[in-house]
N, C-alpha and C positions, 0 to 999 in steps of 0.2 A: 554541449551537443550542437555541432553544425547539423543545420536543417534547412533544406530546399525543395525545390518543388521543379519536376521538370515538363515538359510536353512530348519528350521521345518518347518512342514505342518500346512496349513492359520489355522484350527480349534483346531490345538496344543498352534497358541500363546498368552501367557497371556496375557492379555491388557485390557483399558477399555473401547476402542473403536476403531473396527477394520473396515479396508475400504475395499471394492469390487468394485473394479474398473469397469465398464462395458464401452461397445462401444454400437454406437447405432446398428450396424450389431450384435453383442454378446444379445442381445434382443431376436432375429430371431433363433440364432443358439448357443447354451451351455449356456445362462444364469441359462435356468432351474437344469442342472448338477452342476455349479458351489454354487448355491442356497439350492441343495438339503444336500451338506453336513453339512448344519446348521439347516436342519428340518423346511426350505421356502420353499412353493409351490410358481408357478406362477400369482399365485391371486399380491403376492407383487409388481409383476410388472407393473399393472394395471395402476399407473399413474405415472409410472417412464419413462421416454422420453431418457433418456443416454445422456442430452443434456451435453455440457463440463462446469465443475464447480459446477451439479444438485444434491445434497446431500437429502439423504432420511432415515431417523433411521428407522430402523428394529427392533420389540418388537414382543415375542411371538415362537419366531422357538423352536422347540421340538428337533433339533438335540444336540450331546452332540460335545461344544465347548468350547474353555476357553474365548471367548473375551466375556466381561460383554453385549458390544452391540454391533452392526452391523449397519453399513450405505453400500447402494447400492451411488456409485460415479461415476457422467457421465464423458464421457469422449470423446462426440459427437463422428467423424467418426471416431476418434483413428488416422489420418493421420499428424497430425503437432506437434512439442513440446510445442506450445503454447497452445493448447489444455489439453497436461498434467502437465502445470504450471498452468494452471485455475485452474483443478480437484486441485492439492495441495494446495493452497491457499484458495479455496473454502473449504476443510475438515480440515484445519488448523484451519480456524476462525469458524467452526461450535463446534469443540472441547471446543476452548474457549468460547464460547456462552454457551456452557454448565457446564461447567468449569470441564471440565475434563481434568486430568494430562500425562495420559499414551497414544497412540494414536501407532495404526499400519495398515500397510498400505500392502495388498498382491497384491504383481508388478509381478507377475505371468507372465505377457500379456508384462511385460518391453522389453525382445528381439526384439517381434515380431513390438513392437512398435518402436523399434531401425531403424527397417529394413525398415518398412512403411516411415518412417520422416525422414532416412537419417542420423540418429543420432547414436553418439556409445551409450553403456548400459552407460554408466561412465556420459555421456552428460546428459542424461535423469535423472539419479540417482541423480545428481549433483540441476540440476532441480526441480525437486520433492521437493528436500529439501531446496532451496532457497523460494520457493512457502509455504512451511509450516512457516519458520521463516517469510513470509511478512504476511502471513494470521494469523498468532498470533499477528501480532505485535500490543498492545495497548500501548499509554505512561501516564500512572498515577503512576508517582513518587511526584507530586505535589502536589497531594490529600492526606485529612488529612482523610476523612471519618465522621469527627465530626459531620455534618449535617446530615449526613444519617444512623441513629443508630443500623438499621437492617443490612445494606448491612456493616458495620464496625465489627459486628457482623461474618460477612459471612470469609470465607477466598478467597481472593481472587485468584483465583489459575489461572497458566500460565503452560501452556503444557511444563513437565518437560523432558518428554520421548519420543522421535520417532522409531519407528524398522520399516525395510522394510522387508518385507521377497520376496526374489526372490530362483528360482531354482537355483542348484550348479553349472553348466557351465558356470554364470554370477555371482557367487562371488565375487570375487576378483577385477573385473570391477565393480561391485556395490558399492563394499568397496572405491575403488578409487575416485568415484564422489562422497560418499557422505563425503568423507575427503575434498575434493574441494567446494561442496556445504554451507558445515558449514561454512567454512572460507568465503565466499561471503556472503551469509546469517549475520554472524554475525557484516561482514563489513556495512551491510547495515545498520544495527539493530544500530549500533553505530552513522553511519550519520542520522540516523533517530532522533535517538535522539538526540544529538544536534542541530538540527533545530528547533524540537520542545521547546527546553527551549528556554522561554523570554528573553528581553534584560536584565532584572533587576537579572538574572543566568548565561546569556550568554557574555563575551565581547571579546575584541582581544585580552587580554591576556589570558582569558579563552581556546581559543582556542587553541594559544601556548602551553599552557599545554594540551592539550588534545592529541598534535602531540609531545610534549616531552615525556609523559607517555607512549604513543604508538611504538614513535622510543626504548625507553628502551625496552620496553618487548618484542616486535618481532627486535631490532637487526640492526634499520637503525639509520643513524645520523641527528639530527635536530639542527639546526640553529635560533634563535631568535634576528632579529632586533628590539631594541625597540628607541624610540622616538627620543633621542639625536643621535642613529645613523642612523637612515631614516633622519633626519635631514642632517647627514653628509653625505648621498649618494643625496642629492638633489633632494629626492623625491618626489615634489610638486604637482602631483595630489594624491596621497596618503595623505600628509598634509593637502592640502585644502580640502579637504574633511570634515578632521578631527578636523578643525579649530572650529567649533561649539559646540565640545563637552568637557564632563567631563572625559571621559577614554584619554589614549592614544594612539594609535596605535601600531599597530606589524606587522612586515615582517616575515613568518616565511618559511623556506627552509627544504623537509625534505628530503631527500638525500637516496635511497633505492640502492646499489650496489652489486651483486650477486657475487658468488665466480669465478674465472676464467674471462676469458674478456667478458665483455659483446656485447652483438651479436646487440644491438643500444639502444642509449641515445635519452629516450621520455620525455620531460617536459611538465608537465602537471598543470595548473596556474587555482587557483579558487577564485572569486569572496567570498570574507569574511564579506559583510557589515552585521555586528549584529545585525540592527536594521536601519529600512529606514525612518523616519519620510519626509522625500521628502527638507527639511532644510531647508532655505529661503522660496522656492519654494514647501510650503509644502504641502503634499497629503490631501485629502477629508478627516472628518475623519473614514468614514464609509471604514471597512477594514484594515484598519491601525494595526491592531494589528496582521495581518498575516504576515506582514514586518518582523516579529524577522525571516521569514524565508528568507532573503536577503545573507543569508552566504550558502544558500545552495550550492553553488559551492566551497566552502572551502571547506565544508561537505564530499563531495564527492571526491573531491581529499585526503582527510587526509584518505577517506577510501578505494579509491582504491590502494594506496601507501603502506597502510600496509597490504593489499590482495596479492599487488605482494612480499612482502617481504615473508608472511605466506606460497604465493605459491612458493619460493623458483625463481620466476621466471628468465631465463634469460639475464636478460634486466636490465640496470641503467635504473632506474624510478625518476624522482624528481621532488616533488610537488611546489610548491609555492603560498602561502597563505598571500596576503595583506591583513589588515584588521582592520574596524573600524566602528565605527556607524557613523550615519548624520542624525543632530542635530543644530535646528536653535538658536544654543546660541548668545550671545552679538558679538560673536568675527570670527561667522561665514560667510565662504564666501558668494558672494551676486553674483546674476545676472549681467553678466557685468564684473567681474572680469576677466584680463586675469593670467593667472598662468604659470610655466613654470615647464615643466616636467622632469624628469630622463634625457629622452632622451635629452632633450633640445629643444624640439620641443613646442611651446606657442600655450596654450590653451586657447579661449573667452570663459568664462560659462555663456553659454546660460539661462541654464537650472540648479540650483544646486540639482535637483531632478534624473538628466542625472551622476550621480555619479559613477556609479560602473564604468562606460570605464573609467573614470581618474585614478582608482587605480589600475586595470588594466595593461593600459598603461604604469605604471610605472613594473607592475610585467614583464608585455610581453618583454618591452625593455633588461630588468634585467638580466633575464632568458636567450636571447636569445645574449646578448654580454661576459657572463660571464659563459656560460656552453656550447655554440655550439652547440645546441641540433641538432638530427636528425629530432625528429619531435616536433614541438609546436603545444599542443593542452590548449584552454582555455576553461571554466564552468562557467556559470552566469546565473542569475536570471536576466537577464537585461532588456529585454522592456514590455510591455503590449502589443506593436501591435505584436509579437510575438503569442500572446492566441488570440491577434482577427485574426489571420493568421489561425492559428494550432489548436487551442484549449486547453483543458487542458492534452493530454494524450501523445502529439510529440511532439519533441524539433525539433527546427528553425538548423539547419546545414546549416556553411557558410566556404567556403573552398578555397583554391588558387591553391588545388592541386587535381586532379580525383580520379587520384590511392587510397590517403588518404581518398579522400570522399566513396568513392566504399568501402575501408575498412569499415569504421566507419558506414556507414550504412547496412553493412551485419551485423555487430557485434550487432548493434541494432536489427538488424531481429532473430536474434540468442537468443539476453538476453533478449529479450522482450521488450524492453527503445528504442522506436524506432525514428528517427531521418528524417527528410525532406529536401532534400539541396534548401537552396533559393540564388537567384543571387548574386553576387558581380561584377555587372558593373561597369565600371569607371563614367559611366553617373554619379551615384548618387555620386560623388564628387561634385557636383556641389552645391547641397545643406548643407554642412557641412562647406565649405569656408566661411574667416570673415574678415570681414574690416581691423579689428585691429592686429589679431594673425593670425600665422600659421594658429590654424584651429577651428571653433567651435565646441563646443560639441553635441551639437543638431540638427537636420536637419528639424525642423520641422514635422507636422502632418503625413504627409505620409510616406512609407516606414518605418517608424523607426526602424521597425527593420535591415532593410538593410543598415541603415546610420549608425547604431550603431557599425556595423560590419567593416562599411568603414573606419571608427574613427580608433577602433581596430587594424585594418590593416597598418595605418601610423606609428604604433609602434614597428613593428618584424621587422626591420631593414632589409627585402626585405628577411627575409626567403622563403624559396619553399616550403616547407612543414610542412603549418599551416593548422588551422582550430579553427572555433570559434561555441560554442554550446553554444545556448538561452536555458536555463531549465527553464524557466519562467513560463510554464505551467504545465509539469509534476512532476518539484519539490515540491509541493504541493499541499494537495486536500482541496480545502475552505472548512469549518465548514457546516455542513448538506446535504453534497453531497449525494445522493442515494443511500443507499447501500457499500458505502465506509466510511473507519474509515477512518477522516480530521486528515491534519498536515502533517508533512514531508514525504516524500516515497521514500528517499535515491537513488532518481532516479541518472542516470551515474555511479554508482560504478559498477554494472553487464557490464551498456555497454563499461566499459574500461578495465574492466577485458578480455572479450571477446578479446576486441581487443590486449590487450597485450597477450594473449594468442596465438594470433592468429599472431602473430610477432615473436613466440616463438619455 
């Protein structure tokens, strides 16, 4: 998506579909001014409410402008930035809906919106334009069209073009976020798609390549462990895992280091499983096929690692991505099994469906004996009672540290991906304890998601400044949600950028 930013006046710019942002107070006071110079009277506004996200085509004005068509865009009270992430998102996907390529947008109001929300122009700008690459985002790369002879017929077309046009005293601040929005934007646009592809496109070494292509072109170094040497690091919840299947596994380390010293070393560890069939223990089959999005925390670390590299940011950043499907083949671990991890620490598999903390565990251990991080933070898809906790739009936040927590959930409140801290008592040690090993994987019905966390936690060798993030729910939107295009939504790339932003 070409994106620019202009200073001509809203009825000078070409375009095929130009937006008018309103508040609902701008209703009351200057809508009608703003309207008149496209040759709209106020009749237009008769069933436009300015609520945030409210898109309405405008056909008919007699004034002389260049934009082909006009949408009026709510923007409700005009007071938060999440307000003006809806409107972007909302006029993004109305675009494609119609499939129009060109799209501009008159941020007229951006200052004052600056000054309302707290926010600088560059924050907003940045914003705006992360809101239009998620509101475009469809993924039909797998589609052939064969079946549907008219619509193969059609071109399908994806918003090629964005401009904002703001006044000239916010130029150059405009210019600035929306250099910073594309590069988040298209981080996400990347973890998104990867998630979306199925197991039978997607696997562990898929992914390695996807973080070796990535370190090449933006500039960091990537690292791939494959089988015989995860073997030589005695990575046994990684293996076991993996034991059921036909791929192999991969470790992959991608290493992001800025020029000059860097100001602190954050490791950031995502959950890679390609595909969850639940192994032994395996799932229902109603659903099953939203599993291929089990690597969503790979996803999102492969994308926020090459965000901080794009933004130059600085901070050593290094991801770490174990990874592999689970898969109930002949040779697959079983219930009952105890295993013995990286650390050395022996695991009873309760559960071989309780998969993703074993590989985990080995990343967490990994990461945190062999690179000293300042701060460890992990990403996973990991439990279900996580969405019966939160639901599908907040991720479960579990933390050892305040300071950390307070960060990461303002970063949340900021990117939009917002985050919930739930307990980590020592109580629920109690249920994770096993006859036979160190420790079980499972804790039972209740909690899970807090026992999953406790699990996790016997593995950073007593770091102080961890945290553990369930994406379980906002990582994906199931098939026929209301109103929402299903599949990945590269949830955690915005809110680690935030926060390494925010360290920076």
């Amino acid at each position: 998506m070409k994106i620019s930013v202009t200073k001509s006046n809203s009825d000078k710019v070409v375009t095929d579909l130009l937006a008018l942002p309103l508040s609902s107070g701008e209703l009351e006071n200057g809508a009608e001014e703003k309207l008149a110079a496209f040759g709209f009277d106020r009749q237009v506004l008769k069933d436009f409410k300015a609520e945030a996200g409210e898109v309405i085509v405008l056909y008919g004005g007699s004034g002389n402008f260049s934009a082909a068509r006009v949408v009026l865009l709510g923007l409700g009270e005009a007071k938060t930035s999440e307000e003006w992430r809806k409107a972007a998102v909302a006029f993004a996907s109305k675009a494609v809906e119609m499939k129009i390529e060109k799209i501009a947008v008159d941020c007229s109001c951006i200052a004052n919106l600056a000054a309302v929300s707290l926010q600088s122009v560059s924050s907003l700008a940045a914003i705006f334009v992360e809101g239009c690459f998620t509101g475009s985002y469809r993924f039909e790369r797998l589609k052939s069209g064969k079946l549907d002879k008219k619509k193969s017929k059609e071109k399908s077309k994806e918003i090629a073009e964005l401009i904002l046009r703001v006044d000239s005293a916010v130029f150059d601040e405009t210019e600035d976020g929306v250099a910073a929005g594309k590069i988040v934007g298209s981080c996400q646009k990347m973890a998104r798609d990867l998630v979306n592809l199925p197991g039978n496109y997607l696997q562990a070494e898929d992914i390695s390549k996807a973080a070796e292509e990535s370190g090449k072109k933006y500039g960091y170094d990537v690292t791939v462990f494959h089988k015989k040497e995860i073997e030589s690091l005695g990575m046994g919840g990684l293996l076991a895992v993996n034991k059921g299947s036909f791929h192999p596994p991969t470790f992959t380390i991608l290493d992001y280091k800025p020029k000059g010293k860097a100001k602190s070393v954050v490791a950031l560890v995502g959950k890679g499983v390609t595909f969850d069939s639940g192994g032994i223990s395996i799932k229902p089959s109603e659903g099953m096929g939203e599993m291929k999005s089990d690597m969503s925390g790979a996803a999102t670390v492969l994308g926020a690692v090459e965000a901080a590299a794009r933004l130059k940011l600085p901070l050593r950043v290094i991801g770490f991505i174990p990874a592999t499907d689970n898969m109930p083949g002949s040779k697959a671990q079983t219930p009952g099994d105890v295993i013995t991890t990286y650390s050395g620490i022996t695991v009873e598999v309760g559960n071989t469906d309780a998969e993703g903390r074993l590989i985990l565990a080995d990343a967490l251990t990994y990461a945190t004996e062999k690179y000293k991080p300042d701060v460890l933070i992990d990403l996973a898809t990991l439990t279900g009672a996580c969405i019966v906790a939160l639901g599908y739009s907040v991720a479960a936040l579990f933390s050892n540290n305040d300071k950390l927590s307070d960060d990461i959930y303002q970063s949340g409140q900021l990117s939009g991906e917002k985050v919930w801290r739930m307990p980590l008592w020592d109580l629920y040690d109690e249920q994770i304890k096993s006859d036979v090993a160190d420790v079980n994987n499972t804790g039972g019905r209740g909690a899970g998601s807090v026992t999953a966390a406790k699990f996790l936690e016997k593995f950073i060798d007593g770091h102080k400044n961890w945290a553990h993030i369930d994406i379980a729910g906002p990582a994906f939107t199931p098939s026929k949600s209301a109103g929402k295009v299903s599949g990945g939504t590269g949830f955690g790339v915005g809110l680690l950028v935030e926060l390494l932003k925010k360290w920076s």
